[in-house]
KOLDRENTI-361630 format. One line per 10 residues: number of its first residue (from 0); their letters; for each residue x, y, z of N, C-alpha, C. Coordinates in steps of 0.05 Angstrom, whole numbers, padded with zeros to 5 digits, m for minus. Atoms other than C-alpha are relative to their C-alpha. Layout:
% residues N
NUM	a	X Y Z X Y Z X Y Z ~ ...
END
This chain:
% residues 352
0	xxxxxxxxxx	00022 00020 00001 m02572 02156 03287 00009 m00024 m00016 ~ m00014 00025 00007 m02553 02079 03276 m00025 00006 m00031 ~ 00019 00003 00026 m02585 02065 03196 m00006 m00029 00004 ~ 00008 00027 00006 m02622 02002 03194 00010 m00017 m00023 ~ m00016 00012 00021 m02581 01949 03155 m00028 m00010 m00021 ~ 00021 00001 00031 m02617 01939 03080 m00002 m00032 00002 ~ 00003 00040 00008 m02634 01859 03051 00020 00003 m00004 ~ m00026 m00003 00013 m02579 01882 03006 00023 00001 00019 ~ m00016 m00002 m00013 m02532 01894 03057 00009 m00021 00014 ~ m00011 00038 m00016 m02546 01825 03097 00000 m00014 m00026
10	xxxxxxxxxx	00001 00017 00016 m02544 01790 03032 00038 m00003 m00002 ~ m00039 m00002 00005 m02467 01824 03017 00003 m00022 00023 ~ m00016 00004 m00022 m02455 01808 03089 00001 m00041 m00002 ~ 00006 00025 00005 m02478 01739 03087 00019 m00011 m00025 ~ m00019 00023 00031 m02444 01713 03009 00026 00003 00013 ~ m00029 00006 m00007 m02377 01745 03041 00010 m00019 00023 ~ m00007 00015 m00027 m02380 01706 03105 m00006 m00021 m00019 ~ m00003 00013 m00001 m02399 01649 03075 00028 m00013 m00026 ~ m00032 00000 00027 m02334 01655 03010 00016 m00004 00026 ~ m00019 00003 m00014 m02292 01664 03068 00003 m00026 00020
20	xxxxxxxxxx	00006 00017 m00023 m02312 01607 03112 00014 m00024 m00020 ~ m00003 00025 00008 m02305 01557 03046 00028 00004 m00005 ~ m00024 m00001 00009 m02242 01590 03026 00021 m00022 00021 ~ m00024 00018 m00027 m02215 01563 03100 m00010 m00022 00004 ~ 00004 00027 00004 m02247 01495 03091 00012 m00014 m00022 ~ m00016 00010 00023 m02207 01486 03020 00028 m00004 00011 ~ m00030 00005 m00001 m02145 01505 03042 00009 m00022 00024 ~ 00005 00028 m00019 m02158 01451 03103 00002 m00022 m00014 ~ m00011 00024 00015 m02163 01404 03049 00015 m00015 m00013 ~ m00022 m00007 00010 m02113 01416 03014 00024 m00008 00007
30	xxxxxxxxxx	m00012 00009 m00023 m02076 01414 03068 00012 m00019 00010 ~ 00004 00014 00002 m02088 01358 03085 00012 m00035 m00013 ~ m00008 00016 00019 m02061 01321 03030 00031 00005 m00009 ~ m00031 m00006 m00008 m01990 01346 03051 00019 00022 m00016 ~ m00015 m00020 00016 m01983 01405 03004 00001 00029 00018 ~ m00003 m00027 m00020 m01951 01473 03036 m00023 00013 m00004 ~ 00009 m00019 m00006 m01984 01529 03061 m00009 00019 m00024 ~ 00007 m00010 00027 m01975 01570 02992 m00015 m00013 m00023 ~ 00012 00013 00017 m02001 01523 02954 m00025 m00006 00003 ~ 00036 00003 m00009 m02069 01507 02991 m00008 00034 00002
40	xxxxxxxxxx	00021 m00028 00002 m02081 01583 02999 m00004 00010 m00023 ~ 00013 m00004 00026 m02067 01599 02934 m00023 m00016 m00015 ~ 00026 00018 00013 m02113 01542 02905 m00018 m00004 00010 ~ 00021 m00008 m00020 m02167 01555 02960 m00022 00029 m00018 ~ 00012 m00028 00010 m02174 01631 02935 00005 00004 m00031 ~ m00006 m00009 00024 m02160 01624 02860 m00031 m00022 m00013 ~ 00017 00023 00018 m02217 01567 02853 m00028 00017 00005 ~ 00021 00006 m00009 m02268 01601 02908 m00008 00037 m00005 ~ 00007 m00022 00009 m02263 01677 02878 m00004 m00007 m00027 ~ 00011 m00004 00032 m02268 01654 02813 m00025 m00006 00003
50	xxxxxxxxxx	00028 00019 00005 m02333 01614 02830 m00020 00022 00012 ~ 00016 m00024 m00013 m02361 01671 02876 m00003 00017 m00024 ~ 00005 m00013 00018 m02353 01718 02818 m00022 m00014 m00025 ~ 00016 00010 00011 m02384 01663 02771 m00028 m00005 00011 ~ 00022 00008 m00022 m02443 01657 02830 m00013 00024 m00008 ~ 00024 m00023 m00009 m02452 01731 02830 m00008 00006 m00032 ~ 00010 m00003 00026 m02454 01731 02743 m00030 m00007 m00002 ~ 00029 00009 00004 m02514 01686 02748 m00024 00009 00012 ~ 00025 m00014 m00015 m02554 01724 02798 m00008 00029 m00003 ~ 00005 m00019 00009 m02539 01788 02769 m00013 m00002 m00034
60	xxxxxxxxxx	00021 00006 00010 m02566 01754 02709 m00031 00002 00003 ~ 00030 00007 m00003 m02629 01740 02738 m00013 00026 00003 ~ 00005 m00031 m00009 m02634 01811 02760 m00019 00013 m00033 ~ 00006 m00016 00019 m02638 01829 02685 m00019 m00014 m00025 ~ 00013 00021 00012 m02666 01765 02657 m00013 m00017 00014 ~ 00017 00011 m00020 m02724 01733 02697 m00009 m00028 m00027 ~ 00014 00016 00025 m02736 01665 02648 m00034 m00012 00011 ~ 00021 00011 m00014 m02815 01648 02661 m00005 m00028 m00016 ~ 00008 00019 00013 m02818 01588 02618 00023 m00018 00000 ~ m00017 00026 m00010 m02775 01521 02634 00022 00017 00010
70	xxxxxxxxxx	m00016 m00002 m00004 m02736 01557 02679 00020 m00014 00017 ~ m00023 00017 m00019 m02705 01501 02714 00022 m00011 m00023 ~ m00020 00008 00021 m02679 01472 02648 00020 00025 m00001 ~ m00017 m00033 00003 m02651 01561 02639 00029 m00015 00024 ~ m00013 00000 m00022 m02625 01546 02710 00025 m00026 00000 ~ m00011 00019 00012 m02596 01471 02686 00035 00010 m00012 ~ m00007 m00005 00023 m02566 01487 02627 00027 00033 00005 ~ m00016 m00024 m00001 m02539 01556 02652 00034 m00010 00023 ~ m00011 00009 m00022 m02500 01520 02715 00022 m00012 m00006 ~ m00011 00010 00015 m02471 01475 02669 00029 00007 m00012
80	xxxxxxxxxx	m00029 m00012 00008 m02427 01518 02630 00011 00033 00013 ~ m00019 m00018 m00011 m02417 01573 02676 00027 m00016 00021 ~ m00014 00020 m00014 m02385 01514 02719 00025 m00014 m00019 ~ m00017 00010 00019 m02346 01484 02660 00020 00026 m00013 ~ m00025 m00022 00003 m02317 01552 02648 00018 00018 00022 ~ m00022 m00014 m00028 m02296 01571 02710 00026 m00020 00011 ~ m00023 00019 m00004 m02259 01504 02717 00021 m00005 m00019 ~ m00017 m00008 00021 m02226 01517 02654 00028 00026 00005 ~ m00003 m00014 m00012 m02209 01580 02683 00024 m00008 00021 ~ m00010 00009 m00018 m02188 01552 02747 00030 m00023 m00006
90	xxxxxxxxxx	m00029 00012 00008 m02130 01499 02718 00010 00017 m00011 ~ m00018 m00015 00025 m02111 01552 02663 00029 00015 00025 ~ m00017 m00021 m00031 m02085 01598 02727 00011 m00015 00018 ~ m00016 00012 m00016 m02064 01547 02773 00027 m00017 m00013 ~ m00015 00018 00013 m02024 01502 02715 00021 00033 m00005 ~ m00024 m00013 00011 m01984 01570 02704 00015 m00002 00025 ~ m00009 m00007 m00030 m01976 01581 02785 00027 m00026 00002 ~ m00013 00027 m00025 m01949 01511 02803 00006 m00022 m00022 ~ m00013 00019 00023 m01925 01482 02731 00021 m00013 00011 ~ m00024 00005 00001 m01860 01467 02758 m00004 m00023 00026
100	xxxxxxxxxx	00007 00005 m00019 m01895 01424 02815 m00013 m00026 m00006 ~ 00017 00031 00012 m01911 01348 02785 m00018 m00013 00024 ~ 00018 00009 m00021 m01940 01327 02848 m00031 00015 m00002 ~ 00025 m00016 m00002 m01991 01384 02855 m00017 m00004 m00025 ~ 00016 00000 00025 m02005 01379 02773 m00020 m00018 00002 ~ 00015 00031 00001 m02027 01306 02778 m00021 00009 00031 ~ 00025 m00005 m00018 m02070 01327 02839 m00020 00014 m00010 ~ 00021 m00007 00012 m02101 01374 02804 m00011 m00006 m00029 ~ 00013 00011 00028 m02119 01341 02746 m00022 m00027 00014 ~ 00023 00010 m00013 m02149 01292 02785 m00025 00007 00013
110	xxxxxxxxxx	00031 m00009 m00013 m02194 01329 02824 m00007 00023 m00021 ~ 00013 m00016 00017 m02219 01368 02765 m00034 m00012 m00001 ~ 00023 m00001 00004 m02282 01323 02768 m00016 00005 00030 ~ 00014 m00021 m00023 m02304 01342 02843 m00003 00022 00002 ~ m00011 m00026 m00005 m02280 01409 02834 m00026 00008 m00024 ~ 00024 00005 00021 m02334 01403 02771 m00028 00001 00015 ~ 00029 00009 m00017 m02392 01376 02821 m00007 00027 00022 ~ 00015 m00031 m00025 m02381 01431 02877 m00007 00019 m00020 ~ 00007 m00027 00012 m02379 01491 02822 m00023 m00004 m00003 ~ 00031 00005 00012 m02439 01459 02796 m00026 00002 00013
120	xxxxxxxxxx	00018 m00007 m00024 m02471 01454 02860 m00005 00028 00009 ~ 00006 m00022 m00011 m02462 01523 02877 m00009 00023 m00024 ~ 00017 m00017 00019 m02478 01557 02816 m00029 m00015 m00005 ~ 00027 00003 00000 m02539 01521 02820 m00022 00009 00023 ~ 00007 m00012 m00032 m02554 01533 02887 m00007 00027 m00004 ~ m00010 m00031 m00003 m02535 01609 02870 m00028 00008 m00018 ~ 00011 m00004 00038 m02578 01608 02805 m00037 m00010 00011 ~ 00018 m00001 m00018 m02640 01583 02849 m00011 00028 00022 ~ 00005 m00026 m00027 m02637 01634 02907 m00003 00022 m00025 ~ 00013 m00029 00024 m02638 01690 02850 m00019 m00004 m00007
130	xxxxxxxxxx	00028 00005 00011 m02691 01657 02816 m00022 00009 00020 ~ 00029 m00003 m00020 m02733 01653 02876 00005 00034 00014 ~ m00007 m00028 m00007 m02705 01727 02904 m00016 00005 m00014 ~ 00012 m00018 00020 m02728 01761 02837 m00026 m00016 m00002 ~ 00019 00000 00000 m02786 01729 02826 m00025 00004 00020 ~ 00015 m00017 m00030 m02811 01748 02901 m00008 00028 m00009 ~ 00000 m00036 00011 m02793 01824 02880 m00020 00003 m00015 ~ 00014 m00010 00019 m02823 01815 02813 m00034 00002 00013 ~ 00025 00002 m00009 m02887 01792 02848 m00016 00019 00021 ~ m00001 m00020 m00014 m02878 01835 02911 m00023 00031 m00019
140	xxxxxxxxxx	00008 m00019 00024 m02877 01895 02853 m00038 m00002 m00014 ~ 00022 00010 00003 m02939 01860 02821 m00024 00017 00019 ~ 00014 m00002 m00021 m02976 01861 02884 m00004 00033 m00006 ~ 00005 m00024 m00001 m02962 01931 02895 m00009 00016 m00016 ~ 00010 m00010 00018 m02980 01956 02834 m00026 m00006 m00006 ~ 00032 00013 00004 m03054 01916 02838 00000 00013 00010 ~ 00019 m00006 m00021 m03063 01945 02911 00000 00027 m00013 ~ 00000 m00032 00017 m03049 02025 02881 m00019 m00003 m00006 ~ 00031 m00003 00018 m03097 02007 02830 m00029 00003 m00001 ~ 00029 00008 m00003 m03147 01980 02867 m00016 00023 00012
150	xxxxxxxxxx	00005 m00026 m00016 m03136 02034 02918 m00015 00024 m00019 ~ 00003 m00021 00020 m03142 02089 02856 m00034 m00007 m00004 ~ 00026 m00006 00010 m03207 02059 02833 m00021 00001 00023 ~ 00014 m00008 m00012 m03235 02058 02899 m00002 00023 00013 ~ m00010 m00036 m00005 m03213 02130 02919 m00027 00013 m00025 ~ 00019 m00013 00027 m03251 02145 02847 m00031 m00007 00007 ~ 00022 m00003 m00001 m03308 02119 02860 m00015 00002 00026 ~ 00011 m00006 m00013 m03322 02135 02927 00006 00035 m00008 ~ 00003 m00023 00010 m03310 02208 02897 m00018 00011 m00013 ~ 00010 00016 00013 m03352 02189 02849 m00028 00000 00023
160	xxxxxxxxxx	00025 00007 m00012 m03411 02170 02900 m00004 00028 00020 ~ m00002 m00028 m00015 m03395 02239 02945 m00013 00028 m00017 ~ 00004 m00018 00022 m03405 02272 02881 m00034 00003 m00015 ~ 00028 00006 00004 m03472 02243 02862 m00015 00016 00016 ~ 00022 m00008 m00025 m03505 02265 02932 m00004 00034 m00003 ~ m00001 m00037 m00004 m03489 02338 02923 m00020 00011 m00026 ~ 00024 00002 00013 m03532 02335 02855 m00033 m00013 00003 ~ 00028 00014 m00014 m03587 02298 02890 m00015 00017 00020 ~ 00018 m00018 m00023 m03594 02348 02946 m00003 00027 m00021 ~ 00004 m00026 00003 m03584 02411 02906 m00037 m00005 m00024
170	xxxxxxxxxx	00027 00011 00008 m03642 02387 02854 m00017 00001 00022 ~ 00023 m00006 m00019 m03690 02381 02917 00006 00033 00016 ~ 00004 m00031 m00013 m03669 02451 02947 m00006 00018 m00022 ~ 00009 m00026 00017 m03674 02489 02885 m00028 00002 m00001 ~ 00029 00008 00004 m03736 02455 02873 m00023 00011 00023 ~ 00006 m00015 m00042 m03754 02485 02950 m00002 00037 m00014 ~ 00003 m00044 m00001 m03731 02554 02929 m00010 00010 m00016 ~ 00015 m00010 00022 m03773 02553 02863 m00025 00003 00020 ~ 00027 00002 m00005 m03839 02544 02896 m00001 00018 00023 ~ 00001 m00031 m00019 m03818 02596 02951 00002 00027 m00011
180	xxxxxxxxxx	m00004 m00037 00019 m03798 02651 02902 m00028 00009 m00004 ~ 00030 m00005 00008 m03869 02661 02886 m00018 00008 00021 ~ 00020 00004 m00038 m03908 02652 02960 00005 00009 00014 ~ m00020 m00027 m00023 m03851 02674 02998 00025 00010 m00006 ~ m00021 00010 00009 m03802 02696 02976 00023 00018 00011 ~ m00021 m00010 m00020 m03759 02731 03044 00000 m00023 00005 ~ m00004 00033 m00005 m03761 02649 03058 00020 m00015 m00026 ~ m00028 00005 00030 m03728 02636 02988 00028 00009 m00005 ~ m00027 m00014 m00012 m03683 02690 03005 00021 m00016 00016 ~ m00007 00001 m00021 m03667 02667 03064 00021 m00027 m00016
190	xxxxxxxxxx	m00004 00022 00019 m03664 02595 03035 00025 m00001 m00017 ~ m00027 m00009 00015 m03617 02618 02984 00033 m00001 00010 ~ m00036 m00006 m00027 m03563 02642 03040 00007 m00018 00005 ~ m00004 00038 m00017 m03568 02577 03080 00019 m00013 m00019 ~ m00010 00023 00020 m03557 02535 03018 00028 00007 m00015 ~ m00028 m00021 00020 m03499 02586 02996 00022 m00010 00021 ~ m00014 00003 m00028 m03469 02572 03072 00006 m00024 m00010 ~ m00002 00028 00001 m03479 02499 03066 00018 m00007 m00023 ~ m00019 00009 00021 m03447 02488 02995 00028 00010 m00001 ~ m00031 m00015 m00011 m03384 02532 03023 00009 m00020 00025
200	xxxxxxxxxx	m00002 00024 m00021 m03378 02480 03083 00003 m00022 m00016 ~ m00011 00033 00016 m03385 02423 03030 00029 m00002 m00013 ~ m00028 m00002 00015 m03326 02450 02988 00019 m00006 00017 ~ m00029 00001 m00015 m03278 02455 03044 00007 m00028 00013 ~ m00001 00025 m00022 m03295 02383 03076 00003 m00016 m00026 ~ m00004 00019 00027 m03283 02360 03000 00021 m00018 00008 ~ m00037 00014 m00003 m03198 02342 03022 m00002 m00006 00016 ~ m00006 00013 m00024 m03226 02312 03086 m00017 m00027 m00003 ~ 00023 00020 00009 m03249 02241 03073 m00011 m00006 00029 ~ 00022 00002 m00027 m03266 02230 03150 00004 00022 00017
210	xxxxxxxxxx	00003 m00030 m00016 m03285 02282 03204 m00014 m00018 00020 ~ 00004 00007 m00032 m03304 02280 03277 m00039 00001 m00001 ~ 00022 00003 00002 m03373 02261 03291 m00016 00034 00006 ~ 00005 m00018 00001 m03384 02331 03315 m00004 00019 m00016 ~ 00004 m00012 00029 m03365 02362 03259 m00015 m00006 m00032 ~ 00008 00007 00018 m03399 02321 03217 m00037 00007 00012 ~ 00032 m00014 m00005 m03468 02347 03258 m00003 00028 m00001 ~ m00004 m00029 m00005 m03445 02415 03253 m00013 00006 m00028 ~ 00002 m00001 00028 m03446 02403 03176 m00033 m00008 m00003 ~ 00027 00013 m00003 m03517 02364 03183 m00020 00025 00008
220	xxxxxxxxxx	00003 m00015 m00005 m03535 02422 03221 m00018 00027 m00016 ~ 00008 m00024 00022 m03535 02476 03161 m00021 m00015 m00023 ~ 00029 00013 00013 m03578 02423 03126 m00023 m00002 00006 ~ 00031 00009 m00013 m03634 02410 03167 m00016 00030 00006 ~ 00005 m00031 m00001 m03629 02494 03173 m00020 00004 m00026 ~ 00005 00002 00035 m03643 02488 03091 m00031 m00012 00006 ~ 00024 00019 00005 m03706 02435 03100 m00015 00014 00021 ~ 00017 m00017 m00029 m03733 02475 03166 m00009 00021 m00017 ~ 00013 m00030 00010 m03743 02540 03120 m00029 m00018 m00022 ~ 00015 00010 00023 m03777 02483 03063 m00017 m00009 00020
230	xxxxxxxxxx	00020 00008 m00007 m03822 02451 03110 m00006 00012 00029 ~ 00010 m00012 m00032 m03831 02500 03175 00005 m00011 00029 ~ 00004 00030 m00022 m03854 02467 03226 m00010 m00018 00008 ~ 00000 00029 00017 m03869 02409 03203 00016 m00020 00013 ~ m00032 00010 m00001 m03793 02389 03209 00003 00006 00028 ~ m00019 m00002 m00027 m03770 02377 03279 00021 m00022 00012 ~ m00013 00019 m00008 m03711 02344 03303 00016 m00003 00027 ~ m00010 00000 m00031 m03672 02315 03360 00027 m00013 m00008 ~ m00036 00017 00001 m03594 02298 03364 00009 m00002 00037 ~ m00005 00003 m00031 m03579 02259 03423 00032 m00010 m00006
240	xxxxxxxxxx	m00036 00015 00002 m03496 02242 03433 m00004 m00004 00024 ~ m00021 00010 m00032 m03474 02199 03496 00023 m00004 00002 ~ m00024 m00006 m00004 m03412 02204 03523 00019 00002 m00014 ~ m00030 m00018 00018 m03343 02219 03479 m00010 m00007 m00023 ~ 00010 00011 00024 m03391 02190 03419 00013 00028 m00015 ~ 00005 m00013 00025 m03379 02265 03384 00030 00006 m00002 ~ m00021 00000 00012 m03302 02256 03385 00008 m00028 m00016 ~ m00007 00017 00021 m03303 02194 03348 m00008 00015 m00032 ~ 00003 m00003 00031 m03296 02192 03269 m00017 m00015 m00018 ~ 00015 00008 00015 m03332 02179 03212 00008 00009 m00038
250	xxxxxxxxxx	00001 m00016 00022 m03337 02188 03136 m00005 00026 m00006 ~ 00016 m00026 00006 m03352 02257 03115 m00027 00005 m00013 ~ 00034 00014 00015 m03426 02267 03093 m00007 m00019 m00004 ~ 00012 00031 00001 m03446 02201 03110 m00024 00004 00010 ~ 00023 00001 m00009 m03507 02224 03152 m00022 00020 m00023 ~ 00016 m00007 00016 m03533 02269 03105 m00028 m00007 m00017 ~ 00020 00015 00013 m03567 02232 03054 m00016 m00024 00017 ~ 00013 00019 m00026 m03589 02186 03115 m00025 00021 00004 ~ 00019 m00021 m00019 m03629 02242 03149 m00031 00013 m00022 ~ 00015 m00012 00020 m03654 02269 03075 m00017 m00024 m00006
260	xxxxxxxxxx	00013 00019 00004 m03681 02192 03070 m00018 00002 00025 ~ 00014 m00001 m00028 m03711 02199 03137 m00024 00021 m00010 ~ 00019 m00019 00011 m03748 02271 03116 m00017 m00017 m00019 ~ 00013 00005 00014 m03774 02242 03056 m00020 m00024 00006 ~ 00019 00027 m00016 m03809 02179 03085 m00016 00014 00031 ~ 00018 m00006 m00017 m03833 02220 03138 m00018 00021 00000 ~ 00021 m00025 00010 m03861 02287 03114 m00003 m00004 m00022 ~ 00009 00000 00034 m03872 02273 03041 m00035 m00002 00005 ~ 00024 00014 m00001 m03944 02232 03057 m00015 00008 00020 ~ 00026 m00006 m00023 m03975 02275 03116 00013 00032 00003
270	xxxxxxxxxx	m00007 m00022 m00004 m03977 02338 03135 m00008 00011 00028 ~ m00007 00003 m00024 m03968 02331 03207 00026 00002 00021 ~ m00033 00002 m00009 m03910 02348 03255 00012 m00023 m00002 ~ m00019 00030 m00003 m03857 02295 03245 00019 00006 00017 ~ m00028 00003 m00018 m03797 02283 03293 00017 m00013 m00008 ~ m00021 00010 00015 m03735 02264 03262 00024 m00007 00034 ~ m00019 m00008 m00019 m03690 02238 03320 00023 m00014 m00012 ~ m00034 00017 00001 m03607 02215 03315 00008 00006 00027 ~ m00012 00006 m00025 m03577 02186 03367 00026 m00017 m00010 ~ m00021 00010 00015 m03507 02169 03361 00018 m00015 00036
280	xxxxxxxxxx	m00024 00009 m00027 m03465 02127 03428 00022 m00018 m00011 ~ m00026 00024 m00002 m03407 02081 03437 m00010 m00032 00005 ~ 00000 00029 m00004 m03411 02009 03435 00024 m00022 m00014 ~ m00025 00013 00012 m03353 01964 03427 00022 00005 m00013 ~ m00020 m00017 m00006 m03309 02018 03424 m00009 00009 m00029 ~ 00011 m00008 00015 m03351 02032 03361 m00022 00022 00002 ~ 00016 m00029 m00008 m03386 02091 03343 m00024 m00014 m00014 ~ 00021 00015 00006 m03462 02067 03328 m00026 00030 m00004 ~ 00016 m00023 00004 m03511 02124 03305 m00043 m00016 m00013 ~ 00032 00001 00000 m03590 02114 03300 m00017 00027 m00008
290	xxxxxxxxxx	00016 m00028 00013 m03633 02158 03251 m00033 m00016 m00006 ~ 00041 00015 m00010 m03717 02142 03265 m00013 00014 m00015 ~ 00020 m00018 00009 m03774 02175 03232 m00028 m00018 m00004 ~ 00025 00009 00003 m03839 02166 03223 00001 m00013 m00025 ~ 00001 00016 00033 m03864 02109 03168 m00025 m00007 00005 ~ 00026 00014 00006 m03934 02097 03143 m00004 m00011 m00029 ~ m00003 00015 00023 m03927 02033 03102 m00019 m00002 m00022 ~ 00031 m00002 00019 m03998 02047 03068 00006 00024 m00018 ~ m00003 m00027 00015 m03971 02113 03045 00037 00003 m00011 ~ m00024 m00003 00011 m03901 02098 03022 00014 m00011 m00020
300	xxxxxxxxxx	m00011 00008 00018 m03906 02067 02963 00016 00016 m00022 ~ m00001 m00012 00021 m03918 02128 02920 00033 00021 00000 ~ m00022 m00019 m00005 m03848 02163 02956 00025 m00017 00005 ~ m00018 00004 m00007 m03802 02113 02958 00019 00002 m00023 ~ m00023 m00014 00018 m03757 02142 02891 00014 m00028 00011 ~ m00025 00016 00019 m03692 02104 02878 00015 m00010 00031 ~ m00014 00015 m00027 m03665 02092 02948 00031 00019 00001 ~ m00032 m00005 m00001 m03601 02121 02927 00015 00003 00022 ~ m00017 m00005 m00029 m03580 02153 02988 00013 m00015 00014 ~ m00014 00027 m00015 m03580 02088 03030 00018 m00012 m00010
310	xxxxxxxxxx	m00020 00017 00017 m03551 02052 02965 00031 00013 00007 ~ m00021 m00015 00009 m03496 02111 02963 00006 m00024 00033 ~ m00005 m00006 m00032 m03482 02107 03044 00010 m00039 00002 ~ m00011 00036 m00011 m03472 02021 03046 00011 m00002 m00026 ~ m00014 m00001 00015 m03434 02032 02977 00025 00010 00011 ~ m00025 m00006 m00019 m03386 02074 03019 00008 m00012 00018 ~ m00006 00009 m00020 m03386 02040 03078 00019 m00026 m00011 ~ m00020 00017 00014 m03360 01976 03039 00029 00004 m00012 ~ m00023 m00005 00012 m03311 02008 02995 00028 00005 00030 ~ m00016 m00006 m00009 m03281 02034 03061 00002 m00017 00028
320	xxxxxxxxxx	m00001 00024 m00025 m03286 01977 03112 m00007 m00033 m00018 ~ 00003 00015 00009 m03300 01922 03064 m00026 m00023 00011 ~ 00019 00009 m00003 m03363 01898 03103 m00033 00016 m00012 ~ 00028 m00006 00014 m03439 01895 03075 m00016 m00002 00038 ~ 00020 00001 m00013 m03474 01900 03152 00005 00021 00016 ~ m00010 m00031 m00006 m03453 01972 03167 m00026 00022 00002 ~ 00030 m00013 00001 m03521 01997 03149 m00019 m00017 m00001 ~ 00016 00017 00000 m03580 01960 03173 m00030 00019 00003 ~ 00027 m00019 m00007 m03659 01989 03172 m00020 m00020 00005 ~ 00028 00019 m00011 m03719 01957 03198 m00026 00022 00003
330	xxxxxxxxxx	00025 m00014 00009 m03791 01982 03203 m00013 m00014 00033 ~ 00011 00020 m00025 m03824 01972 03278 m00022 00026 00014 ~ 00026 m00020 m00021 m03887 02011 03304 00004 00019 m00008 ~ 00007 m00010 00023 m03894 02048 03247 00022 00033 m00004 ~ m00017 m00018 00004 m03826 02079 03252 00020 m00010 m00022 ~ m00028 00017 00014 m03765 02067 03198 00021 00012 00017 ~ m00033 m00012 m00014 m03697 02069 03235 00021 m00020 m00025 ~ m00031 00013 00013 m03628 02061 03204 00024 00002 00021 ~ m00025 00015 m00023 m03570 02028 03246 00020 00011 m00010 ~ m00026 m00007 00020 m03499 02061 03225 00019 m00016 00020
340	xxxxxxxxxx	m00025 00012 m00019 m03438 02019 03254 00033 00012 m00014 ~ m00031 m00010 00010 m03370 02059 03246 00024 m00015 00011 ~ m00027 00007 m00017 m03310 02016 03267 00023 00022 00005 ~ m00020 m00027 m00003 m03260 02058 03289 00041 m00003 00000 ~ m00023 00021 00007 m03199 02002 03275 00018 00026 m00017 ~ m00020 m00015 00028 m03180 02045 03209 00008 00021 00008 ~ m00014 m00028 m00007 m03176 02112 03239 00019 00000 00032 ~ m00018 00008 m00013 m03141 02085 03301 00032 00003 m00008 ~ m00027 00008 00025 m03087 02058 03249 00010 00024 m00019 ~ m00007 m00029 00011 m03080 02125 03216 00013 00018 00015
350	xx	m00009 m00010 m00017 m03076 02159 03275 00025 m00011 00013 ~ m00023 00007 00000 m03015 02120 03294 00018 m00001 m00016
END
């Protein structure tokens, strides 16, 4: 299997191609100016490895020293005398090579101050691209370390809001199985089991943050079993799915506290059969669920508690799609419905 070449690897590839390219444009120059063959190659590759090595000092600098405060002056200032010492350098080694060579000396003493300007140029040049390299990374890094974070605290607190609901419902079922222990209490029993079932189903769907719409009515299911023993028959409901709606996904226990908002606005204030229906289809390749119940606005002041549920449910929905119109409710001929809109983008993208 071929390995995908690294940055690092086109970066080597790249500095060596381009050392080699200038080395054979020096000794052209050189050249040029009617001095042999040995003489332009040697002074080609003694000026353009020393400066490559001085190129790669300064960027392996940067590597270990990032300056955030006047770093163009750092960058200046640093160019300066790594350039002035490499041309120091550069005569020390060539004046031993080709001492015996008055023509060549006097050439290179002359061009000591161009030979000054390119180093200068390219350790600046060099001393730039690192700067801006590492400070990409550092930022890069940055970045990545926000998104974790952010990720972490929204992981937490949708944990955090999953966690709440399960003390919200068990408080109203116990509160169910006190007032049956007494009246009935093979219904309390019973009651008991159910709610024993159901909180064994919640544990295991704890490490699944979404589940198939099916399975998430399966789970709904053992609830509405729980509220059927508390309110008889009273409690009746209807689950309509159209077409592949119950293999799409969803949060886990997202309908829950929906349905338990539904009960309470509809049997709290009468004591009359209620019909609880959910209807869940496809639209826009979105999964779109509908939970109805009866509402009588004259009688629902004294039961409308804290809201939480809904709060919880468009608290989630945001954290994990980043939109606020995911959950919508309205009030029409003396029903409340709640709108659920699941995009199905994110678990698409997972699934691939």
């Amino acid at each position: 299997m071929i390995q995908p070449v690294t940055t690092a690897s086109k970066f080597r590839i790249s500095f060596l191609s381009w050392w080699m390219v200038w080395i054979f444009v020096q000794w052209l120059v050189i050249s040029s100016y009617g001095f042999d063959s040995t003489i332009s190659i040697t002074d080609s590759f003694v000026c353009n490895i020393l400066l490559a090595g001085a190129c790669l000092l300064i960027t392996n600098n940067m590597k270990f020293y990032l300056p955030q405060k006047e770093r163009y002056w750092y960058i200046l200032i640093t160019s300066v005398v790594i350039s002035a010492i490499w041309l120091f350098a550069v005569k020390s080694i060539l004046h031993i090579f080709f001492k015996n060579d008055p023509g060549y000396t006097v050439f290179l003493e002359r061009s000591l101050y161009i030979r000054f300007v390119i180093g200068f140029l390219m350790t600046g040049c060099m001393a730039i691209i690192g700067l801006l390299w590492y400070t990409l990374r550092e930022q890069q890094a940055a970045d990545k370390r926000k998104e974790e974070a952010e990720q972490m605290t929204k992981d937490a607190e949708l944990s955090k809001l999953r966690q709440q609901l399960q003390p919200h419902f068990l408080f109203n079922s116990l509160n169910s199985i006190s007032a049956l222990a007494g009246s009935q209490p093979e219904k309390a029993r019973h009651m008991i089991q159910q709610l024993s079932d159901f909180l064994r189903g919640t544990l295991k769907r704890d490490n699944h943050q979404h589940v198939s719409l099916e399975e998430e009515l399966h789970h709904l299911g053992l609830y509405l079993d729980i509220e059927k023993v508390r309110f008889g028959r009273r409690l009746q409901t209807e689950i309509m799915v159209s077409g592949n709606a119950s293999m799409l996904r969803l949060p886990s226990l997202l309908l829950q506290p929906v349905v338990e908002n539904a009960i309470k606005f509809g049997l709290y204030d009468t004591t009359e059969m209620v019909m609880i229906r959910i209807e869940a289809g496809i639209a826009d390749k979105d999964l779109f669920i509908t939970v109805t119940n009866p509402f009588d606005e004259a009688t629902s002041v004294s039961t409308q508690g804290t809201g939480f549920g809904l709060v919880s449910i468009r608290r989630r929905l945001y954290l994990l799609f980043a939109r606020n119109d995911l959950l919508v409710t309205e009030k029409k001929d003396n029903r409340f419905i709640t709108h659920i809109r699941i995009p199905q983008y994110l678990y698409e993208s997972n699934h691939h």
